[in-house]
C-alpha positions in Angstrom: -44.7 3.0 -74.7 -41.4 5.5 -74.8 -40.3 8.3 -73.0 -41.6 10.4 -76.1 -45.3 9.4 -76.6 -46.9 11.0 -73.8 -46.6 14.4 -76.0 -48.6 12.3 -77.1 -52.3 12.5 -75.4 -54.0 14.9 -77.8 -56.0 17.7 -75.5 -59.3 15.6 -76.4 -58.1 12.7 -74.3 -56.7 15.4 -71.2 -60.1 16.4 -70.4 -60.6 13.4 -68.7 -57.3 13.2 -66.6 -57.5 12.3 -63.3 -55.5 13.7 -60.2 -54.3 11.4 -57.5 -52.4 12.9 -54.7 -49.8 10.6 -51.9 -48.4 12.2 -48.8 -45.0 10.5 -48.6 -44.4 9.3 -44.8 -41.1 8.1 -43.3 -42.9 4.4 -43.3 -43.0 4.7 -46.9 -39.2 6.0 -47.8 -38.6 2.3 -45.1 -40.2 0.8 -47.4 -39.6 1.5 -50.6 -35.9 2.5 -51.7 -36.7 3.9 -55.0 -40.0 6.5 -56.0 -41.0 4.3 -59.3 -41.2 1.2 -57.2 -43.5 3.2 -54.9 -45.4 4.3 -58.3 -46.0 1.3 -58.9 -47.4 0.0 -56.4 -50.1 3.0 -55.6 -50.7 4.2 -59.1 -52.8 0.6 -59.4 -53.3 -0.7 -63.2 -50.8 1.3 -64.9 -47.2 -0.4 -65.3 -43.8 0.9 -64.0 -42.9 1.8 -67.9 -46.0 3.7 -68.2 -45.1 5.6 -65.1 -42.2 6.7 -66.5 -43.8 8.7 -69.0 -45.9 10.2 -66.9 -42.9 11.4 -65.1 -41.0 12.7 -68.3 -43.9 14.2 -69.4 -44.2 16.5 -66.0 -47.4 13.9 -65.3 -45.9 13.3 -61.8 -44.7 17.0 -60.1 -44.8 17.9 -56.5 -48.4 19.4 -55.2 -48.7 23.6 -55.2 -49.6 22.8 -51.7 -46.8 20.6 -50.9 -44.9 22.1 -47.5 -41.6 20.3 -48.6 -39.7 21.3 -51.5 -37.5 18.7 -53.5 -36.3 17.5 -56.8 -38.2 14.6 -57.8 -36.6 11.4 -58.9 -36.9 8.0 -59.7 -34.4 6.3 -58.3 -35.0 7.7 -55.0 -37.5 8.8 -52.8 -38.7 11.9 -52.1 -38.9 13.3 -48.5 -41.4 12.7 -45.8 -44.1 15.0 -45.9 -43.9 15.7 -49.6 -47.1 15.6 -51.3 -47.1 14.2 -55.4 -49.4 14.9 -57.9 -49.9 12.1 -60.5 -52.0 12.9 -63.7 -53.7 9.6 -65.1 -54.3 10.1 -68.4 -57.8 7.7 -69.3 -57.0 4.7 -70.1 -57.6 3.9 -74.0 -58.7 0.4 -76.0 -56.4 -2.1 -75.3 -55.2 -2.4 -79.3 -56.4 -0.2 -82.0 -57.5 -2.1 -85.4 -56.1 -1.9 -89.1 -57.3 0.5 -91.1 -56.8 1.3 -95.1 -55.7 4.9 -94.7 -53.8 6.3 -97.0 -50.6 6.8 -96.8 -47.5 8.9 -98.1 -44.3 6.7 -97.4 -41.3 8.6 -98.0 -39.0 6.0 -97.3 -39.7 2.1 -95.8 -37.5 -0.8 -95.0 -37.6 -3.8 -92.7 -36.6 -1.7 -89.6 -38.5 1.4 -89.9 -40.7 3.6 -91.9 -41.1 7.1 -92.7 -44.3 9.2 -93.5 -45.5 12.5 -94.6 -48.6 13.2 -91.9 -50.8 15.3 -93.4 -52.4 18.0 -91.1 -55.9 16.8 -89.5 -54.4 13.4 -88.9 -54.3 12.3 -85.3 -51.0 10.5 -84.4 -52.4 7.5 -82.3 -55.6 6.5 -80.7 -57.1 8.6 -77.7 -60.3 9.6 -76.6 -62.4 11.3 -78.8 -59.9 9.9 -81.6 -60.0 5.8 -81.2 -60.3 5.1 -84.9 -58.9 7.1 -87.9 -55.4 7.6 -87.0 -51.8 7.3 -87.6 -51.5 4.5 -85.7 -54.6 2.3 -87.1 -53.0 3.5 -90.7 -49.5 2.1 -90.0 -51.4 -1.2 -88.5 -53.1 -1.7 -92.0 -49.7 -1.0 -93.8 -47.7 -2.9 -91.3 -49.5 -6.4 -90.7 -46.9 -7.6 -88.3 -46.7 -4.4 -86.0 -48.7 -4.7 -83.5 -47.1 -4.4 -80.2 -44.2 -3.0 -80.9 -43.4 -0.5 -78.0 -47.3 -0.7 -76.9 -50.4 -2.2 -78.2 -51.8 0.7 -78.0 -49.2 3.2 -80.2 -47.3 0.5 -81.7 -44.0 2.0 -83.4 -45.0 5.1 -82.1 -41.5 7.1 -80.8 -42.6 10.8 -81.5 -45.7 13.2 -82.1 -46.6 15.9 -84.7 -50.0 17.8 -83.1 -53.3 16.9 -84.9 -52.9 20.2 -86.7 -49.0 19.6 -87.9 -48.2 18.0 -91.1 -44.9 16.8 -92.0 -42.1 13.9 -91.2 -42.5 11.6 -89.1 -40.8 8.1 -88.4 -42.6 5.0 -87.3 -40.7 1.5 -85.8 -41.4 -1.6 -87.8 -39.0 -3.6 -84.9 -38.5 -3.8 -81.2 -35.0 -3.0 -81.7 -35.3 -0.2 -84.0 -37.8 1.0 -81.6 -35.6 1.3 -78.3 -33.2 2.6 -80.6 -35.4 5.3 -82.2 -36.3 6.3 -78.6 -32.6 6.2 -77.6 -31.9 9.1 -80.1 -35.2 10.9 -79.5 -34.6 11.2 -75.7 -30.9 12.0 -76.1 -32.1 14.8 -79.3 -29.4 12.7 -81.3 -31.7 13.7 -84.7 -32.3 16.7 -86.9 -35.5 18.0 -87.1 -36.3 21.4 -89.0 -39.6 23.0 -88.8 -41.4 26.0 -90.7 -44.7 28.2 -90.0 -46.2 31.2 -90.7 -47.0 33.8 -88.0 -48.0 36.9 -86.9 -45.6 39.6 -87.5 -44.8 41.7 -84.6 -40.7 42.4 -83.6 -37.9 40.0 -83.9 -34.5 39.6 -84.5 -33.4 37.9 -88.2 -32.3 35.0 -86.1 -31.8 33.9 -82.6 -32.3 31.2 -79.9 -35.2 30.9 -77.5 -34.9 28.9 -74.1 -37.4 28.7 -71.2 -38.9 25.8 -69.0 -42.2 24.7 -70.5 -44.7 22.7 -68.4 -48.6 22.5 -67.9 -50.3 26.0 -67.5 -51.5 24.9 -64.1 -54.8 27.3 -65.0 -54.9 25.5 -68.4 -54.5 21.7 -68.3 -54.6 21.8 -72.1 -52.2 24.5 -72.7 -48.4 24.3 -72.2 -46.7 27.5 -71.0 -43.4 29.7 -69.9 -42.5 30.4 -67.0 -43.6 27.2 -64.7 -41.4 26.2 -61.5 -42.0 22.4 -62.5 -41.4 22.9 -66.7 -38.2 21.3 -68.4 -35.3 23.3 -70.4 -36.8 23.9 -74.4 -34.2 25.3 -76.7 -35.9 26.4 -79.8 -33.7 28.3 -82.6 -35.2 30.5 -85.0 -34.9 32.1 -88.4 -36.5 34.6 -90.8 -37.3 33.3 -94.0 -39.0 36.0 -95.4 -40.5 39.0 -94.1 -44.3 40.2 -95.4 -46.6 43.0 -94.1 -48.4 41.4 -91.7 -46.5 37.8 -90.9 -43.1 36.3 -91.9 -42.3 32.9 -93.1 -40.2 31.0 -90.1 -37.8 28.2 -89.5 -37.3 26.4 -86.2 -35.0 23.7 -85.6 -35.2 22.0 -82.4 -33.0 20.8 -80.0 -35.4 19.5 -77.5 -38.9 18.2 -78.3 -41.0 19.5 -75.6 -45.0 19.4 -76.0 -46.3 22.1 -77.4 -42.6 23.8 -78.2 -42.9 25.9 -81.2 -46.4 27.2 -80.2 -45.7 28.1 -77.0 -42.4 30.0 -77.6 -43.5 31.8 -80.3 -46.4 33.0 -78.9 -45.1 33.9 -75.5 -41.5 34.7 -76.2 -41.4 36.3 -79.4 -45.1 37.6 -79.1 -45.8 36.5 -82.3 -48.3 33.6 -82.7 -48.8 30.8 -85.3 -51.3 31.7 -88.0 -54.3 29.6 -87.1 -53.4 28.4 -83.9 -56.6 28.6 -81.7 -55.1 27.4 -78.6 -52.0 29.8 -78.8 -53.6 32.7 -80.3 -56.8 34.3 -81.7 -57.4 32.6 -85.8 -60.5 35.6 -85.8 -58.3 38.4 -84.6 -55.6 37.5 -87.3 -57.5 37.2 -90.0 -59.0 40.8 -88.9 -55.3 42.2 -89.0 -54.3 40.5 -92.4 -57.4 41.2 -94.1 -60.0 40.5 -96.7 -57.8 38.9 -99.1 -56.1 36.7 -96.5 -59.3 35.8 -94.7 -60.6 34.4 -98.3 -58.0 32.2 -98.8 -57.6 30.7 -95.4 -61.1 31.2 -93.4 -62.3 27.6 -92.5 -58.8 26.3 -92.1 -59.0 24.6 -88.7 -54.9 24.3 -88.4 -52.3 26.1 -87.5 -50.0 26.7 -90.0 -46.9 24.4 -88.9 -44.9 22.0 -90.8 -42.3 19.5 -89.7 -40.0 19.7 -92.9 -37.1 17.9 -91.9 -36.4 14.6 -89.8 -32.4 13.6 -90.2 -30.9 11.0 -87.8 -28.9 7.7 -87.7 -31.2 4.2 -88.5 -30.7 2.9 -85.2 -29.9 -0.7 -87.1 -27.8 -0.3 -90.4 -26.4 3.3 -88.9 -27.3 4.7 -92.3 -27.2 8.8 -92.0 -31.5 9.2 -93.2 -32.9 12.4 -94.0 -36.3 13.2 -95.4 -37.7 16.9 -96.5 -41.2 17.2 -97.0 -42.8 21.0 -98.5 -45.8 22.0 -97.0 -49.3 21.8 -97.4 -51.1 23.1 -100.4 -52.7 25.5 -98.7 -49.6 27.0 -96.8 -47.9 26.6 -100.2 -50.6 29.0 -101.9 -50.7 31.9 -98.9 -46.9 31.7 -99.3 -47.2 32.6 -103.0 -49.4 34.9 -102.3 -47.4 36.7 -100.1 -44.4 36.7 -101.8 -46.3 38.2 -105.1 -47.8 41.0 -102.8 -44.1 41.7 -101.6 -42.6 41.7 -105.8 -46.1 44.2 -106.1 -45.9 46.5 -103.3 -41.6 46.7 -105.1 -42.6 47.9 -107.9 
């Protein structure tokens, strides 16, 4: 597993989380000279790579009721007294199976392999989701996969929400695996989103940044504002203004869970169309009306779409690129929008 796939529980599997807490003592920092050696060795059944992710993912934070205050790191260990938190996701089957999905492969080689993920497609195997996914769809296309950064997400460097469509690479190769995380974790790649939300007040254009981390209220919502979140830089443009919403781009320059959804919706005040978790889908469809509810009412998405994905093949350093348009359905309320602006001109 990679630094990136612990976006990468979907809130199905978080549900059944558990919570370990350990009181570091002086015996312990005698002991051990390094806090993922320590990790390893009380976190029992998990291994020291898995850790990791747990601890880029904000999975490993000092307690609320800690009484000593420090940065956490790996390499070292914390101070006596401190009290850590450790969030063990459930542990999943050890290999998901082949299975004849369909698939739309934008672009494929020896190395790696590119995909359009349609929205409603899970990214990789998790509670409540062990069959059906991206992963056991790449398995079936890819017969010599398996085990390729983890049994259990093999290939897997990234993570587009259940609800997101759009690009999204996969790593044929243990090489062009390290590699792809290499670029993911350093945000060495190009990646351009759109969406439709709610309109409220914004500038044309602009640049969000905030710490997101777990809403400590919410395990399965991200938020703002959090003394234990991680930098997110989210730039934004208006594509097109309509009555009630506008047409948005978002190009990322970290990857944080959650990122678009929560900075829209908190920062800009303005939440995806559809987004349940970030926002009210009944209360939006109330404020866009009739005509809107008709076409989109039953659509269990938001409406967010990961258009672009540029970066360098890790292997043959070839500059890749691949722009996908959105769904049908976000193509056809798009259309329909723009006609009610060229009507409401006339």
């Amino acid at each position: 597993m990679n630094d990136l796939e612990k976006d990468q529980i979907d809130s199905s599997a978080e549900d059944s989380e558990q919570f370990l807490t350990f009181t570091i003592t002086n015996e312990d920092r005698e002991t051990y000279k390094r806090f993922d050696q320590y990790l390893a060795e009380k976190v029992e059944g998990y291994s020291r790579t898995f850790l990791k992710n747990l601890f880029l993912k904000d999975q490993i934070t000092l307690s609320e009721d800690s009484p000593v205050q420090a940065k956490i790191e790996l390499k070292k260990m914390p101070p006596a007294g401190a009290i850590v938190q450790v969030e063990v996701p459930p542990l999943l089957p050890s290999t998901a199976l082949p299975e004849n999905i369909p698939l739309e492969i934008l672009y494929e080689d020896e190395h790696l392999v590119f995909v359009n993920k349609p929205a409603g497609l899970v990214t990789h195997p998790a509670p409540g989701n062990y069959t059906g996914t991206l992963v056991n769809a790449i398995l079936y296309h890819c017969k010599d996969i398996q085990g390729i950064g983890d049994q259990k997400r093999p290939g897997i460097v990234h993570r587009l929400d259940k609800g997101t469509s759009g690009v999204m690479v996969i790593a044929k190769t243990q090489a062009c695996h390290e590699g792809l995380v290499l670029l993911f974790s350093t945000h060495d790649i190009e990646r351009y989103y759109e969406a439709l939300v709610m309109r409220y007040k914004c500038q044309s254009y602009g640049t969000i940044e905030s710490n997101i981390g777990r809403d400590p209220n919410n395990r399965l919502k991200m938020k703002t504002g959090t003394t234990r979140g991680k930098p997110a830089i989210t730039n934004y443009k208006v594509l097109e203004l309509f009555d009630k919403h506008v047409h948005m781009e978002f190009k990322l320059e970290t990857g944080r869970t959650h990122q678009i959804r929560v900075h829209t919706s908190e920062i800009l005040r303005m939440p995806i169309i559809g987004d349940s978790t970030y926002g009210s889908p009944n209360e939006q469809m109330m404020k866009l009306g009739a005509d809107y509810k008709e076409i989109i009412d039953g659509y269990p998405y938001p409406f967010l779409h990961a258009k672009v994905l540029g970066l360098v093949h890790p292997i043959t350093k070839e500059k890749l690129r691949f722009e996908v348009p959105p769904p049908p359905l976000f193509q056809k309320v798009l259309e329909y929008s723009k006609k009610k602006n060229e009507d409401a001109a006339q």
